[in-house]
N, C-alpha and C positions, 0 to 999 in steps of 0.2 A: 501378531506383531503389535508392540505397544508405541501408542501416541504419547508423548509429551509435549503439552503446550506450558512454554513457559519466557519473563524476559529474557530478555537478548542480554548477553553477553561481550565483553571488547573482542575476547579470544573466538568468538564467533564469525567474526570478520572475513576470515580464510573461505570457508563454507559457504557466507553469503557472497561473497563476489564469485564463487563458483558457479552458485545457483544461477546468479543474474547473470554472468558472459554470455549463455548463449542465446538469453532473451535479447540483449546488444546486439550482436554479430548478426545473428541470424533472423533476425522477426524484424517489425517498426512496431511492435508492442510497446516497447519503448522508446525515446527517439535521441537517447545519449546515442552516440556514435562512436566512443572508446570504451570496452569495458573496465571500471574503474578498478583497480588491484585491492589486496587487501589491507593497501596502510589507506588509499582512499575508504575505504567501507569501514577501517576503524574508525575515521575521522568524522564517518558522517555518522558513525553511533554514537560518538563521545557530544558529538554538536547536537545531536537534534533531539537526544536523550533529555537533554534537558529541561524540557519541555513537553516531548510530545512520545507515547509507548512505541517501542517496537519488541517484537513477539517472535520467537521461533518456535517450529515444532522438528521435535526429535521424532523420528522413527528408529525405536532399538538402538538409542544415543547417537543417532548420527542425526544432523540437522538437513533434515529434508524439504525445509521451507519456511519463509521469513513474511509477516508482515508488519507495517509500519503507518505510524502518524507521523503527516510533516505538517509545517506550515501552508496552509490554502494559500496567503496572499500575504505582502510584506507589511499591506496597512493593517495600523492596529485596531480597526475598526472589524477586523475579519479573524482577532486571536481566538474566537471561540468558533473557528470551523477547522477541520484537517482534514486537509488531503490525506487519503489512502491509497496503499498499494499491495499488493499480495503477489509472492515468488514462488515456484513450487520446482524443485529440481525435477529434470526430465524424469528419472526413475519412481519418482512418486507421484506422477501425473494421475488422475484417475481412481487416486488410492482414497480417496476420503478425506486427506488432509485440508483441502483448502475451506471448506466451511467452519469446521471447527477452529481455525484461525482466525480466521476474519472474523468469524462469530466476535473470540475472546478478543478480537483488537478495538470492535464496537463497543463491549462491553465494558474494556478499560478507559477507551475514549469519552464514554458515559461516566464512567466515575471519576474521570480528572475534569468535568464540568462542562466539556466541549457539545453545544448545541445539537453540530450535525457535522457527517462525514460526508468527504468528496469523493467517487471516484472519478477518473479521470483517465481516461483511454483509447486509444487508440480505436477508428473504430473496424466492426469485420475482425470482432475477437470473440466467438460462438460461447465459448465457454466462460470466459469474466462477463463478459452480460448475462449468463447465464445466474453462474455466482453471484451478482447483485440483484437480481430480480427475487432470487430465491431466499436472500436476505433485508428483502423490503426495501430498497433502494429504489425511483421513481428516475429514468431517463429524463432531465430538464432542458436536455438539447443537445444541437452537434453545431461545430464548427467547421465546415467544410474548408479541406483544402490546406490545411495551417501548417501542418508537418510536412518536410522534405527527407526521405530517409528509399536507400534501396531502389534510387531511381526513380522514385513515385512519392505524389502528393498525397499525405492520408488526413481524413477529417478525425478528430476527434469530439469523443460523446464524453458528456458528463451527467454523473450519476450522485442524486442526493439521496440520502435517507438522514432522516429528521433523531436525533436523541435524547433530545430532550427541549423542555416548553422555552418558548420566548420568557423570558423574564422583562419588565420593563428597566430593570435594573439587573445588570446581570452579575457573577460574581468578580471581583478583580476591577472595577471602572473606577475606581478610585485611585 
């Protein structure tokens, strides 16, 4: 079976709001509460593309899993960190795909200038903590309690990994 990691696509949209409904519905992995259809997931490629990578990987040209940069925080004092996140359809759980994603969304993150990535999750998710550990990411805390989803209060953990040096001047402050 061949991997292809490559950008994301508008016409990708369909596949990725696939991927992600049943992390919605069924988990507090995530804590949207609707799963967004695919003219949301167009919109939120066409918006956030503009700034920050998002990534799919094809298995045998089908997209078996999406990850993305968004904005960490609205203040511009935070435009060189991104939030990150990684989707893996149920079918290719297991398969290998999620590192080499993640890997290449770091990697692109690194190259569009951004210091450091965020993850941010949910926590009592064995396997995305697992996923950031094993790509250098350092647990910087949890906040207990924050999310309501499924009946239950979930803390969430945040995860940095560093990408590059502090600058004292960084690029773009002007």
């Amino acid at each position: 079976m061949s991997v292809t990691i490559r950008p994301v696509r508008v016409g990708d949209a369909e596949a990725i709001a696939a991927i992600y409904a049943p992390y919605v519905t069924d988990t507090a992995i995530t804590f949207e509460l609707d799963p967004p259809d695919a003219a949301e997931m167009r919109a939120r490629i066409e918006r956030i593309t503009l700034t920050h990578p998002w990534l799919v990987a094809e298995r045998d040209g089908v997209v078996a899993g999406y990850a993305y940069g968004a904005p960490y925080r609205t203040r511009s004092a935070y435009r060189w960190v991104a939030e990150t996140g990684i989707y893996v359809s149920r079918e290719a759980r297991g398969g290998g795909i999620g590192t080499p994603l993640y890997r290449a969304l770091l990697d692109e993150l690194e190259r569009r200038g951004f210091v450091a990535a965020m993850g941010v999750m949910t926590a009592g998710n064995p396997a995305s903590s697992a996923l950031h550990e094993r790509l250098g990411f350092i647990d910087t805390g949890t906040q207990p309690g924050i999310g309501y989803k499924h009946g239950g209060w979930h803390d969430v953990v945040f995860w940095q990994k560093d990408l590059a040096a502090r600058t004292t001047e960084p690029a773009g402050t002007t």
